[in-house]
C-alpha positions in Angstrom: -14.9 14.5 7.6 -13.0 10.9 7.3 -9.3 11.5 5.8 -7.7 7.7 5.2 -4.2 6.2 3.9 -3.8 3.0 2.6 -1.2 1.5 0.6 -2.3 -0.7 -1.9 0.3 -2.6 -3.2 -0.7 -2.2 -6.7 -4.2 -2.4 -7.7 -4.8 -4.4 -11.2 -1.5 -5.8 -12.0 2.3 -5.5 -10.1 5.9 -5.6 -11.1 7.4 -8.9 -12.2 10.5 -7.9 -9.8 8.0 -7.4 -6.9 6.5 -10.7 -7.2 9.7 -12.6 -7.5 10.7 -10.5 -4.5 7.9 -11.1 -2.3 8.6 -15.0 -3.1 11.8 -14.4 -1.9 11.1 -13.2 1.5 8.4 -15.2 2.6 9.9 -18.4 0.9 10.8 -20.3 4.4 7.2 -19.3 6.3 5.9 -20.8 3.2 8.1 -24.3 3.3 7.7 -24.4 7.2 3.6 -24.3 6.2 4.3 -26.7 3.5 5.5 -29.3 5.5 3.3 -29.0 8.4 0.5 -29.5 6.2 2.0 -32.5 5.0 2.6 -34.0 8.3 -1.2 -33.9 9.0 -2.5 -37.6 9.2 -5.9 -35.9 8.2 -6.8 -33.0 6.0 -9.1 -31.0 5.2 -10.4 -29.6 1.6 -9.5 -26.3 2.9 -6.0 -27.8 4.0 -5.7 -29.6 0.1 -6.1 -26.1 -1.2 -3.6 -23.9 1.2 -1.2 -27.1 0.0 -2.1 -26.2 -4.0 -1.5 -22.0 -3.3 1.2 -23.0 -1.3 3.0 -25.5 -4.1 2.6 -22.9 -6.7 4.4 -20.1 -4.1 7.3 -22.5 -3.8 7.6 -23.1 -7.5 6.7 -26.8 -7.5 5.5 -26.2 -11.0 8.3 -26.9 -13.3 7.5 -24.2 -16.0 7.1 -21.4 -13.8 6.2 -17.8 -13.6 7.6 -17.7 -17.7 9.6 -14.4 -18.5 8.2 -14.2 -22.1 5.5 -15.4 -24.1 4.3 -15.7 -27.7 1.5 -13.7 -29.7 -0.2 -15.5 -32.5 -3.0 -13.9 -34.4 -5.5 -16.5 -35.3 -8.8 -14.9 -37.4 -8.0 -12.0 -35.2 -8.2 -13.5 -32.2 -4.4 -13.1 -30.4 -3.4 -16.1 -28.7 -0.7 -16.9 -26.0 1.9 -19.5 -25.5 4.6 -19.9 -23.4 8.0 -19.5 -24.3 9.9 -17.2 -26.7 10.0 -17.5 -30.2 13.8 -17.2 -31.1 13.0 -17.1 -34.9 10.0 -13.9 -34.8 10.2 -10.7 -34.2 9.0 -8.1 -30.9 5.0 -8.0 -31.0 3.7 -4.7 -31.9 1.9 -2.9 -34.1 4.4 -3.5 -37.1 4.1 -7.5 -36.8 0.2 -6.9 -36.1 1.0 -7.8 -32.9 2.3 -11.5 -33.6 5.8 -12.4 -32.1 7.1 -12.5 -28.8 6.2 -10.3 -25.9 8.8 -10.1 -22.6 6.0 -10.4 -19.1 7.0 -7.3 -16.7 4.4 -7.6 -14.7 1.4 -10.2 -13.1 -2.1 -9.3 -12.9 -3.4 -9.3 -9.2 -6.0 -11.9 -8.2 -10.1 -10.4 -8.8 -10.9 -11.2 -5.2 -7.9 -9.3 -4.1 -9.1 -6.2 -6.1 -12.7 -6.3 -5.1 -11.1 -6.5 -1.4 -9.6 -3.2 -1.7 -12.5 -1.3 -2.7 -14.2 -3.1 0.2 -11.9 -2.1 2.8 -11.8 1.7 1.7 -16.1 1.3 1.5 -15.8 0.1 4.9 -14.9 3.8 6.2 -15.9 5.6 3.3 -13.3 8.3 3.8 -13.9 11.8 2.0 -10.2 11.9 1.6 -8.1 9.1 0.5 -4.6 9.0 -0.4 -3.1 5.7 -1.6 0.2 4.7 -2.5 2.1 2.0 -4.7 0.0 2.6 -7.6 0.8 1.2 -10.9 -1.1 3.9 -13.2 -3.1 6.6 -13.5 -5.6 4.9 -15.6 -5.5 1.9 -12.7 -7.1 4.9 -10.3 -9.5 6.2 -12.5 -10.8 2.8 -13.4 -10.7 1.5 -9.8 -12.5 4.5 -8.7 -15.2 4.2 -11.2 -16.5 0.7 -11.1 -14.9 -0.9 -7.8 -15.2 2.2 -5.4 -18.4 3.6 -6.4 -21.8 2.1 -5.1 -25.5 2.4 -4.5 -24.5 3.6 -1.3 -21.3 5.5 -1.8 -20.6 8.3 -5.0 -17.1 8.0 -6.9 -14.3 10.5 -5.8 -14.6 13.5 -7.7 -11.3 14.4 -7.6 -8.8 11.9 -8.5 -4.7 12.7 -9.2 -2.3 10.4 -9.7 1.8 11.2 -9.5 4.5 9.2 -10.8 7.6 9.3 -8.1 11.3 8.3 -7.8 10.7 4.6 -7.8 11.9 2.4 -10.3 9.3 0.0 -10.7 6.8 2.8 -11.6 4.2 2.6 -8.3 3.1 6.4 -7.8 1.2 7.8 -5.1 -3.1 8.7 -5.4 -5.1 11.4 -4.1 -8.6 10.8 -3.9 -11.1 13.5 -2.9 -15.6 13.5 -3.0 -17.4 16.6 -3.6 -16.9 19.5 -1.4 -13.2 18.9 -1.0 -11.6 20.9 -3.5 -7.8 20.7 -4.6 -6.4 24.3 -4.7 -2.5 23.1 -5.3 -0.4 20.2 -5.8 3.4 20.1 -4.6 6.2 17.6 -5.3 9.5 17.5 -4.2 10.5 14.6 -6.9 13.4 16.8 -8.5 14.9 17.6 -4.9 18.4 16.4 -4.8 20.7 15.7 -1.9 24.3 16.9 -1.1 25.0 13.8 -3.4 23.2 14.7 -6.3 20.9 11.9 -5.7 17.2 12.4 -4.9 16.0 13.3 -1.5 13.0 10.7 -1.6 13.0 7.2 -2.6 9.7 7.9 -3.8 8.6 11.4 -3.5 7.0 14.3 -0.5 4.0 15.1 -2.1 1.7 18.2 -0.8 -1.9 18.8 -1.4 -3.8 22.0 -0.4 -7.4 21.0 0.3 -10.2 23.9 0.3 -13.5 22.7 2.8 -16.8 23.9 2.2 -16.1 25.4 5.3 -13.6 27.7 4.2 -11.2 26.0 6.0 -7.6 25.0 4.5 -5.8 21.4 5.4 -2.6 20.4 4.2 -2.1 16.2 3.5 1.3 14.7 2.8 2.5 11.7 1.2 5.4 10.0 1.4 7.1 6.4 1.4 10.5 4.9 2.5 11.2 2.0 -0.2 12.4 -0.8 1.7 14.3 -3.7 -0.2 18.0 -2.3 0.3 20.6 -5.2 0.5 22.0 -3.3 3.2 20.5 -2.7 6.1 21.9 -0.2 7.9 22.1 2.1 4.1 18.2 1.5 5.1 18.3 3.1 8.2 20.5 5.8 6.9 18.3 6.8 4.6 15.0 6.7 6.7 16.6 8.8 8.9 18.2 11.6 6.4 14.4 11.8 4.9 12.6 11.7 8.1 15.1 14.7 8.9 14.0 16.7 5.5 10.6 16.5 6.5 10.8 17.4 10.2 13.0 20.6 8.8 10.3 21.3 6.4 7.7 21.1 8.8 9.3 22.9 11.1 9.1 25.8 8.5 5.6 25.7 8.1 5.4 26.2 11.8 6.0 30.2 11.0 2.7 30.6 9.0 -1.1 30.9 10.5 -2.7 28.0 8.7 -1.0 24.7 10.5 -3.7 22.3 9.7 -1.2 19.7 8.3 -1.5 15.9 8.0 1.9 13.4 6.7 0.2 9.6 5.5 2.6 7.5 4.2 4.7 4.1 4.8 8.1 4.7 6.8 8.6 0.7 7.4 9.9 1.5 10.6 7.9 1.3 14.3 7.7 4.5 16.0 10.9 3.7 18.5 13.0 3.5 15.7 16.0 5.4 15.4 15.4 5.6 12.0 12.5 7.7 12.0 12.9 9.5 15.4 12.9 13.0 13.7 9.9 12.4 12.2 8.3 11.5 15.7 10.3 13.8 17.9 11.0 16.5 16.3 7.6 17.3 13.4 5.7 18.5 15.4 3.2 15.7 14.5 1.2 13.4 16.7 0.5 9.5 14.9 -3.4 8.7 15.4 -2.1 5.5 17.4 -1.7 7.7 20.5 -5.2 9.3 20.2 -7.6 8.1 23.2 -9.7 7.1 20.6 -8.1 4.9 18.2 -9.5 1.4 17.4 -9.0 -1.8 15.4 -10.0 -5.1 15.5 -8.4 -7.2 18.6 -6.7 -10.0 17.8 -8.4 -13.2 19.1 -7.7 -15.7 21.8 -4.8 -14.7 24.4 -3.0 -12.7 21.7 -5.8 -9.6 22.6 -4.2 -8.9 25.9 -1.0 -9.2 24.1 1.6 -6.1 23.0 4.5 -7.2 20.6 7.0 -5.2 19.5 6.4 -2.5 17.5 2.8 -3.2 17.2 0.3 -0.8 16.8 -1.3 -1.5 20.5 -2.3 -4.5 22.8 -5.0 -6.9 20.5 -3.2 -5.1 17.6 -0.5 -7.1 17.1 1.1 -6.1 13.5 4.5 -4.3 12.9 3.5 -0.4 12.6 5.3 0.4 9.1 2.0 2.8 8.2 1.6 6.3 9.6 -1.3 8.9 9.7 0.2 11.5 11.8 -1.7 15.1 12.4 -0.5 18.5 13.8 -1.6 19.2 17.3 -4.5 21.2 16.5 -6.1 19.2 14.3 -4.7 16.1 16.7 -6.9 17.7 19.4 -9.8 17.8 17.2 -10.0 14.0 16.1 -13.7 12.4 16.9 -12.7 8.8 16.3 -9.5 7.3 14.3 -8.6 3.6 13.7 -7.3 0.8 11.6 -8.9 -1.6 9.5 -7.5 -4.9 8.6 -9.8 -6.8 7.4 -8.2 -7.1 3.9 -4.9 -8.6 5.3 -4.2 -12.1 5.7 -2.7 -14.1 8.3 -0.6 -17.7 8.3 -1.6 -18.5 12.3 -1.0 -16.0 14.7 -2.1 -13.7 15.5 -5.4 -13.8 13.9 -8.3 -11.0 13.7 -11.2 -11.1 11.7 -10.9 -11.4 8.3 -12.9 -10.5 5.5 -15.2 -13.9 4.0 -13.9 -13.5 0.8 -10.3 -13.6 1.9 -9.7 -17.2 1.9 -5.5 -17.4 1.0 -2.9 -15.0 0.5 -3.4 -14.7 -2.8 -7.3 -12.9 -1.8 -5.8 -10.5 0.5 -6.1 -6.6 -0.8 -3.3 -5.7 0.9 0.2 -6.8 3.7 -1.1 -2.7 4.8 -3.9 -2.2 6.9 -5.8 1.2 6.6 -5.4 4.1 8.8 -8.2 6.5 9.4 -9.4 9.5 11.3 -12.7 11.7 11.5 -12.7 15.1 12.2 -14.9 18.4 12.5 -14.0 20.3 8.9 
């Protein structure tokens, strides 16, 4: 049985706020691109193109990434223009959907989509938990006509849980036939000695019944990064990693200890941050395991270990863990990464999808995480 995480990073359409943040961060790799490109005597198409994405990133077009727009209906046809109409009203069913309309969110490329559902196809996990997902209805629809194939059946069970972030992204459990969910947890209303919540986003728990007869436990959680303060950051990494270690530690007491945590700390494993988590959970990440593979970088970078990489050849922070309890640690067949769907600027470089041809293509900044074992 294959179990996998992969955080999406939205799947049909993502947060304005996200977007405007992502510009943010990566603004000077993109002008340090920029201008080497234009320092090239020669060019190439592909260079003309990376300079279009890259002029768009950087916001060389004077109108924008507009905040509102305006609905017309024309012989029922609704039509968009930009700007916002100061003398009309909201647009909604009342004005028949004529007026203005505020844009909260930016639909994500169609290459980028179709190169999630590759990337999951490419291991075909039975179990599949996905975070930073925009809706419910997103999951079911990205299950039905992206993830299913001639070759591969839809996920039978699909849930979707809305969490503690404010931007709305939720967390997705995915499951085929002969995996059966017997419970769902959540720890979303958990408060701290603060009244404030315990999770960013949220400890989610499901209780999986094999065909087997067997029982496995799968986690969920995420550390939402962003803070203006980086050391509040690390605080809170560390005060959740030390919930969950406690909690664990509990479940230590009972017979069944098949347990698996997925989930996106944004932290390497020598962090501070996150050391109760890695010391003290009882939990063993799938990077340690004999067996674990990914695609080597290429060139001199695969005998290469940065860091807070995954491994040598696998040169890209670790913010992504599938960690397992010793038993079923000891039981793994094979376990690996898959990074395909991410993009790079220049080094280092692995291979990449075909279809992945700028950032704006990539499925994901994540790579996937993956394991195989007896069940």
């Amino acid at each position: 049985m294959k179990i996998a995480f992969y955080n999406l990073q939205n799947i049909f359409y993502r947060p304005i706020d996200l977007v405007q943040r992502f510009r943010a961060e990566n603004r000077a790799r993109w002008v340090a691109e920029f201008e080497r490109l234009l320092l090239l005597r020669e060019r190439s198409q592909k260079d003309f193109d990376r300079m279009r994405v890259l002029s768009r990133f950087l916001g060389f077009d004077p109108a924008g990434t507009p905040s509102h727009f305006t609905v017309k209906n024309v012989m029922g046809q609704l039509l968009l223009s930009r700007g916002l109409d100061l003398d009309g009203h909201k647009a909604s069913h009342l004005t028949d959907w004529e007026g203005w309309a505020m844009v909260d969110s930016m639909p994500i490329n169609e290459k980028a989509i179709a190169n999630k559902a590759e990337v999951i196809q490419t291991v075909d996990p039975d179990i599949l938990v996905v975070t930073e997902v925009e809706s419910r209805a997103s999951l079911v629809e990205f299950n039905r006509h992206f993830l299913a194939c001639t070759d591969s059946a839809p996920y039978r069970e699909v849930v979707f849980m809305e969490t503690n972030d404010p931007l709305g992204r939720g967390i997705g459990f995915l499951a085929k036939a002969g995996v059966q969910l017997v419970s769902l947890g959540t720890r979303i209303n958990e408060l701290d000695a603060d009244e404030n919540p315990t999770f960013d986003t949220d400890l989610q728990e499901y209780r999986l019944g094999m065909g087997s007869g067997k029982f496995l436990n799968v986690l969920c959680t995420q550390f939402v990064s962003g803070a203006s303060d980086g050391e509040t950051f690390k605080k809170r990494q560390w005060l959740q990693s030390k919930r969950i270690a406690e909690l664990l530690a509990q479940r230590k007491k009972h017979a069944d200890r098949r347990t698996i945590l997925t989930g996106t700390l944004d932290a390497p494993a020598f962090s501070s941050a996150i050391a109760p988590l890695i010391k003290d959970s009882g939990l063993t990440d799938i990077t340690r395991h004999t067996s674990f593979r990914g695609d080597l970088d290429k060139g001199p970078d695969a005998e290469y270990h940065s860091l807070g990489a995954y491994r040598m050849g696998v040169n890209i922070k670790q913010r992504d863990y599938l960690m397992l309890s010793k038993d079923l640690f000891d039981m793994v067949e094979t376990c690996g990464l898959v990074r395909k769907g991410m993009w790079y600027n220049e080094r280092p470089q692995w291979d990449m999808l075909e279809s992945v041809k700028s950032e704006r293509d990539a499925a994901s900044g994540h790579p996937l995480l993956w394991c195989q074992i007896p069940m």
